[in-house]
C-alpha positions in Angstrom: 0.0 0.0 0.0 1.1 3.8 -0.5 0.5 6.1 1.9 -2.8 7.5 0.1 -4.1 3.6 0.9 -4.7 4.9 4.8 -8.2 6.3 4.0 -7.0 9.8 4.1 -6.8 10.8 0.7 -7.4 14.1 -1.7 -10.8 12.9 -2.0 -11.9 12.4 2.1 -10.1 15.6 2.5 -11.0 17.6 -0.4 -7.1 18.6 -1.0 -5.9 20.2 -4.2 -3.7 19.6 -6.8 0.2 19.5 -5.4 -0.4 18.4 -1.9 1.9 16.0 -0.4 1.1 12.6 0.1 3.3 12.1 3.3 5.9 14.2 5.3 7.8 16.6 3.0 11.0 15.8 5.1 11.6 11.9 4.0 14.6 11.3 6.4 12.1 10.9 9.0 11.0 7.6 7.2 13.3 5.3 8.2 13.9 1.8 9.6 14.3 3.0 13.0 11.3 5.6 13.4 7.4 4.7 13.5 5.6 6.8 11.0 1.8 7.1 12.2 2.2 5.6 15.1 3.6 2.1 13.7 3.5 -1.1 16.4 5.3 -0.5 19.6 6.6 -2.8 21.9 3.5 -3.3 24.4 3.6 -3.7 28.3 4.4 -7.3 27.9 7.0 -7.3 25.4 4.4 -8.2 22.4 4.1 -6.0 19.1 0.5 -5.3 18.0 -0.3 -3.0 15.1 -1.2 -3.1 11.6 1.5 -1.6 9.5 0.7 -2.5 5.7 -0.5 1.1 5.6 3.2 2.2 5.8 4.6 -0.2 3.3 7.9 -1.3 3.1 8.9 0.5 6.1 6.0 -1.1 8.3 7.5 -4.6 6.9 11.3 -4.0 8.4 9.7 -2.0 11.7 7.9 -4.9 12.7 10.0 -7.2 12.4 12.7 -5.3 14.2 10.5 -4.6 17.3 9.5 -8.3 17.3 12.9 -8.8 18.9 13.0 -5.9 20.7 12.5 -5.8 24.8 9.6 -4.8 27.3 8.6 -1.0 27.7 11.3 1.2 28.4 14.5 -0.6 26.7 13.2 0.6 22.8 16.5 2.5 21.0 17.0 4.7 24.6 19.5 6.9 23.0 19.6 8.7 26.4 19.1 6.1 29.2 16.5 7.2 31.4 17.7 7.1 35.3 15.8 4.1 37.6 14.2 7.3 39.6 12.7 9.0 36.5 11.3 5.9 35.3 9.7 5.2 38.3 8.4 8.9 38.6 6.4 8.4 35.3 5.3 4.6 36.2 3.6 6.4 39.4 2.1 8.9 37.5 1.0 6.6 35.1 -0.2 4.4 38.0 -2.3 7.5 39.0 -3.7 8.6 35.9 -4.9 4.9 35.6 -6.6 5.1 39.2 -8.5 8.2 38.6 -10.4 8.3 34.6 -13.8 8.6 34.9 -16.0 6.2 33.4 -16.4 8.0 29.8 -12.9 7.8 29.6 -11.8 11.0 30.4 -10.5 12.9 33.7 -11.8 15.8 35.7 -10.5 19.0 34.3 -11.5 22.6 34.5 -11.5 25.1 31.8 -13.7 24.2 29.6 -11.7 21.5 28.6 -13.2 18.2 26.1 -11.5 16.5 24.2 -7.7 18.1 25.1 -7.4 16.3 28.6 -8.2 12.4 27.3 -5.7 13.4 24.2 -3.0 14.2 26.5 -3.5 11.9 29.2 -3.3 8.7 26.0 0.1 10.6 24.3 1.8 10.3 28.2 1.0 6.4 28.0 1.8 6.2 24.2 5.0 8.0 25.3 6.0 5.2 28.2 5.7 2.6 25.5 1.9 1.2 26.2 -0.3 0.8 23.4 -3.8 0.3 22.8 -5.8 -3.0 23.5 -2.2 -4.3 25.0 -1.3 -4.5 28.5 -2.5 -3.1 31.5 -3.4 -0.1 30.3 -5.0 -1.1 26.8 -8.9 -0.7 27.8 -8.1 2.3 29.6 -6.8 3.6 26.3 -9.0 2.9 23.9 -11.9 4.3 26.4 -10.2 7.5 25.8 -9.8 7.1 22.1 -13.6 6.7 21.6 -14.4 9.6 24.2 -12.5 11.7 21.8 -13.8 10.4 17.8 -17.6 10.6 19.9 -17.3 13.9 20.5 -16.3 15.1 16.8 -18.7 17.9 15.0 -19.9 17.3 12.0 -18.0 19.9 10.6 -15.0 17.8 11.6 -14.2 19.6 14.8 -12.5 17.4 17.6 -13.9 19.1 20.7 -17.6 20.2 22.5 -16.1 23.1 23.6 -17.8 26.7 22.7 -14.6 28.7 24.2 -11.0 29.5 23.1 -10.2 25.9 23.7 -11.8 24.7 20.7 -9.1 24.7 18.6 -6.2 23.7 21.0 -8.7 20.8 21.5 -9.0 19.9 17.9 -4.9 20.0 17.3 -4.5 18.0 20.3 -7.1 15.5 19.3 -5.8 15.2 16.1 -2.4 15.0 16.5 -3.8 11.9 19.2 -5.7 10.3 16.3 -2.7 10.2 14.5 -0.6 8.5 16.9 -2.8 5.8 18.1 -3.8 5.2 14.0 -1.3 2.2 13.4 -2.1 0.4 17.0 -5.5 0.1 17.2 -7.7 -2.6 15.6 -9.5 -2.1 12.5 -13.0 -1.1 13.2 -11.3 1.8 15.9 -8.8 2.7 12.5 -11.8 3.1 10.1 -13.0 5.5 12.5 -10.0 7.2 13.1 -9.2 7.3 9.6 -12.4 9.2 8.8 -12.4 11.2 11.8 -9.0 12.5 10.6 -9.9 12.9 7.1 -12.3 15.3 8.4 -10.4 17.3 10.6 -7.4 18.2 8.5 -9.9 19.7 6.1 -11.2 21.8 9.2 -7.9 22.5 10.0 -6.8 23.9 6.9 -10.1 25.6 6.2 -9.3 27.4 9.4 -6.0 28.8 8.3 -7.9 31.4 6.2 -10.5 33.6 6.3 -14.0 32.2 6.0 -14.3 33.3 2.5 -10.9 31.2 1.5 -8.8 34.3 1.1 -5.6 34.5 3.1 -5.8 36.2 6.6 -4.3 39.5 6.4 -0.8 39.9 7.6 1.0 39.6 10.2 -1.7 36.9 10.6 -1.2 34.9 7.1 -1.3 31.3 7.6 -1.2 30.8 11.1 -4.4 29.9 13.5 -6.8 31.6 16.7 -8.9 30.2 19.2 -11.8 29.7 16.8 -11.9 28.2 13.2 -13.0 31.6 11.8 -10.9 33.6 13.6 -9.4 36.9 11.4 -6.0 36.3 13.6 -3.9 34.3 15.1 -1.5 33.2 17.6 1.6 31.1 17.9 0.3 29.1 20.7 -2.7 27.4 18.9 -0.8 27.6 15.2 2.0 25.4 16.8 -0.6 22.5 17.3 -2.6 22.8 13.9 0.9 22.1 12.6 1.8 19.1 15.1 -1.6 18.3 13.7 -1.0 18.3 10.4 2.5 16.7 11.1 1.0 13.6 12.4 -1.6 13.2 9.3 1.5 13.3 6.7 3.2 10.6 8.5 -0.3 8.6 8.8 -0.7 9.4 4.9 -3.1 12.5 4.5 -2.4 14.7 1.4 -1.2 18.2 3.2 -1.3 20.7 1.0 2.9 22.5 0.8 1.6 25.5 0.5 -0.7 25.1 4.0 3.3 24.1 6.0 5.0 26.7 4.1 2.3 29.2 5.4 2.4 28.0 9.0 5.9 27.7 8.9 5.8 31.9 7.7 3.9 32.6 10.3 6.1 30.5 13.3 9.0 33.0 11.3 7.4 36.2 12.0 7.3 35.4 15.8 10.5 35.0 16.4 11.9 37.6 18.5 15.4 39.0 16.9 17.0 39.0 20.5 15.7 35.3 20.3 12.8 33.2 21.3 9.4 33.3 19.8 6.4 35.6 21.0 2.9 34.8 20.9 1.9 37.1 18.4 4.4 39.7 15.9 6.0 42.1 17.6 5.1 40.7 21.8 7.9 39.5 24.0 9.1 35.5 24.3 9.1 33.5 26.5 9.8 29.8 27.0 6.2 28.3 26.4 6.4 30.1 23.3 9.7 29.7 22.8 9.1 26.0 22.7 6.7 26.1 20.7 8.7 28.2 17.8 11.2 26.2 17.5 9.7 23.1 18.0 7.4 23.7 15.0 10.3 24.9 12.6 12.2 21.7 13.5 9.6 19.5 12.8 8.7 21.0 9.8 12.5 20.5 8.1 13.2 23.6 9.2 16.1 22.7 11.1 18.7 24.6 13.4 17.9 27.9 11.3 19.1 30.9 13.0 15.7 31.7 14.3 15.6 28.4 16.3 19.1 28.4 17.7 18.5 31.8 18.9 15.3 30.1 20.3 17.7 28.0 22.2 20.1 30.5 23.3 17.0 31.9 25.2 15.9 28.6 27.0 19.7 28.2 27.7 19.3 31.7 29.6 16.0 31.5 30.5 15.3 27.7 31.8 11.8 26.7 32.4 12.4 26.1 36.0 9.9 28.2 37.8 6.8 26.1 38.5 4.5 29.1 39.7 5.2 30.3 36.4 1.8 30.3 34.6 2.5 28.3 31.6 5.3 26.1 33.5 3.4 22.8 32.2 2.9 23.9 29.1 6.8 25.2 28.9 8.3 21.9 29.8 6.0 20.0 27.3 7.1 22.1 24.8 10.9 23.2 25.5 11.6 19.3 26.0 10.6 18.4 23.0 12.8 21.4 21.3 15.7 20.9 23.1 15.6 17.1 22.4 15.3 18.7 18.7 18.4 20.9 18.8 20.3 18.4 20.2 24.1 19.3 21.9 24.4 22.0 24.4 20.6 22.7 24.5 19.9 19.3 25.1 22.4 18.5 27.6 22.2 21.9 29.8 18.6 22.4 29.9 17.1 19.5 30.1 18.4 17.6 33.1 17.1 21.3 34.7 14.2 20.9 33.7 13.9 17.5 34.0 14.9 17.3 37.8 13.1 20.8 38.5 10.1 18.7 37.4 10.5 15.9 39.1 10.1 18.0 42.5 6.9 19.3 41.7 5.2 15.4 41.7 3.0 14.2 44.6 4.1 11.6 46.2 0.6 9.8 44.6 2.1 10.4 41.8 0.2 13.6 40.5 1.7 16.8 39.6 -0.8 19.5 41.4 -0.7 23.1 41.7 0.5 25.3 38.7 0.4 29.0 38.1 -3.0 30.9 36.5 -4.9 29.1 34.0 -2.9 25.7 34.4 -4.7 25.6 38.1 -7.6 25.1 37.1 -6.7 23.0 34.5 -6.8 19.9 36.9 -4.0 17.2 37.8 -5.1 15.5 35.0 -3.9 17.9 32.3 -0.5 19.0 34.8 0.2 15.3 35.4 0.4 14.4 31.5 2.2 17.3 30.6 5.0 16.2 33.0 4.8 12.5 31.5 5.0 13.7 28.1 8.3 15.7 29.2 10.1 13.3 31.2 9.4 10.8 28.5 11.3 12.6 25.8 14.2 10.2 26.2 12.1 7.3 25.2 11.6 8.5 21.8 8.4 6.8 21.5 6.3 8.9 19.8 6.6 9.0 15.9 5.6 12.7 15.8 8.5 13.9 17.7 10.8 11.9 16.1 14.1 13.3 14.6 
């Protein structure tokens, strides 16, 4: 099969001439990454999955992790230390113990689909996989939370507020992860859920009436799928979006990256970092989020996004009454892991151990500054997963 064979084609998501049919950076299809979420070693050591959707690659994957180890020895590049491990195992442990019986968690903020999405990456991220292990049920309860909650008009979240379109990235970028590991009747559903909301998605980066929105706003995305502007925080997860349906297959239009990757540009900040909107001030949420998104796109070690992390190495997200700190260390993990030498090996193990003495000794993260208080343990407690995980190098939207 070719990557069009996944169910997300032109014609599911009405994409026009010149699109790409997977990511436009092929060097992240190779034998040693998972496009679209490809098997993973489950709890028990098995491999699940159904690859054919990723060809030849799929083939030589599989049969690699077949002989691979239980969770947690997978291509560790950078070992993860006994304590950390056992940090997210508690967490994990925790988040099990406390999803409700729709499959979601409490949360506050008006907050749908984003919570569930998160909370199944920072399992995806320790290695467990849907329908496997000890956590498999618990996952796919989430999974179908999330696809029952989709709008007709494609959108991945209930939600009335400006989390509607943090949901849907989230949600989608989820979707695409979990796409290879689930069973077939949960990947038909997936595969038409997704189909549908990468056509919201790019139908959002414009103006209602398909023209461009009008600069410094061009090609990035707002709080709402008709928005006029846009900000870097909620553009940075259309594109990990869009990202993750490349690698699963979808045809993403070049011109829809090159656009969001414009925008990212004009947020940089020429001391260095990336502001939420042309022309503010940076900092290291945002900062993350810049560089992370130029990276991923191809885009990688530009002078914008090593001046990106020049600031995190003199600005370290290591202040947890900070009121994005969750947020930060989601993000500036990630990027740093992306950049690679000195960012990597100075700013991480700050943040990493700064993090690590924030948890609950039940294995929650509680607290946070502003809005990330009332977004719930939930939300704060898979944020921190998803960070301390980064060594794992799990999850196939991250990879290098």
């Amino acid at each position: 099969m070719n990557g069009r064979d996944c169910g997300l084609r032109n014609a599911d998501c009405g994409l026009e001439d010149g699109s790409l049919p997977f990511n436009p950076q092929p060097e992240i299809r190779n034998p040693t990454s998972r496009p679209c979420g490809g098997p993973l070693p489950g709890a028990l050591g098995l491999v699940i999955g159904h690859w054919s959707f990723v060809g030849h690659w799929g083939l030589v994957i599989g049969a690699l992790l077949a002989l691979v180890a239980p969770v947690g020895t997978l291509g560790q590049d950078e070992p993860v230390p006994p304590h950390v491990e056992a940090a997210i195992d508690k967490a994990l442990d925790w988040l099990s113990k406390t999803q409700t019986s729709d499959g979601t968690w409490p949360h506050g903020g008006g907050s749908t689909t984003a919570v569930p999405s998160l909370a199944v990456m920072a399992f995806l991220a320790r290695g467990h996989v849907p329908g496997q292990g000890p956590y498999g049920e618990l996952l796919n309860k989430s999974i179908d939370h999330v696809l029952s909650l989709q709008k007709e008009d494609g959108t991945l979240s209930a939600a009335n507020n400006n989390a509607m379109m943090y949901e849907h990235g989230i949600s989608t970028a989820m979707l695409c992860e979990v796409y290879g590991m689930v069973d077939d009747t949960r990947r038909e559903r997936i595969e038409r859920a997704v189909a549908r909301s990468v056509k919201m998605i790019l139908s959002a980066q414009r103006l209602p009436d398909g023209r461009p929105k009008p600069m410094p706003h061009t090609g990035g995305w707002r709080y709402h799928p008709t928005a006029g502007d846009a900000d870097l925080s909620v553009t940075g997860w259309q594109l990990m979006a869009l990202r993750g349906a490349a690698n699963c297959g979808a045809a993403v239009p070049r011109s829809a990256l090159d656009d969001g990757l414009g925008y990212v540009r004009r947020n940089a900040v020429p001391t260095g970092g990336f502001a939420y909107q042309s022309g503010g001030p940076a900092n290291q949420a945002r900062t993350g989020t810049g560089v992370l998104s130029m990276e991923l796109l191809g885009q990688h070690h530009t002078p914008e996004a090593l001046r990106g992390g020049d600031f995190l190495l003199a600005n370290p997200p290591d202040n947890p009454n900070h009121e994005f700190y969750f947020y930060a260390v989601y993000y500036c993990s990630q990027a740093l892991n992306q950049l690679g030498g000195k960012y990597w090996a100075e700013v991480y193990p700050k943040l990493r151990d700064n993090l690590l003495k924030q948890q609950d000794p039940k294995g929650n993260w509680p607290g946070g500054g502003g809005q990330e208080s009332e977004a719930g343990d939930a939300y704060r407690t898979s944020m921190a997963v998803l960070a301390l995980c980064v060594p794992y190098r799990y999850l196939p939207l991250y990879q290098k």
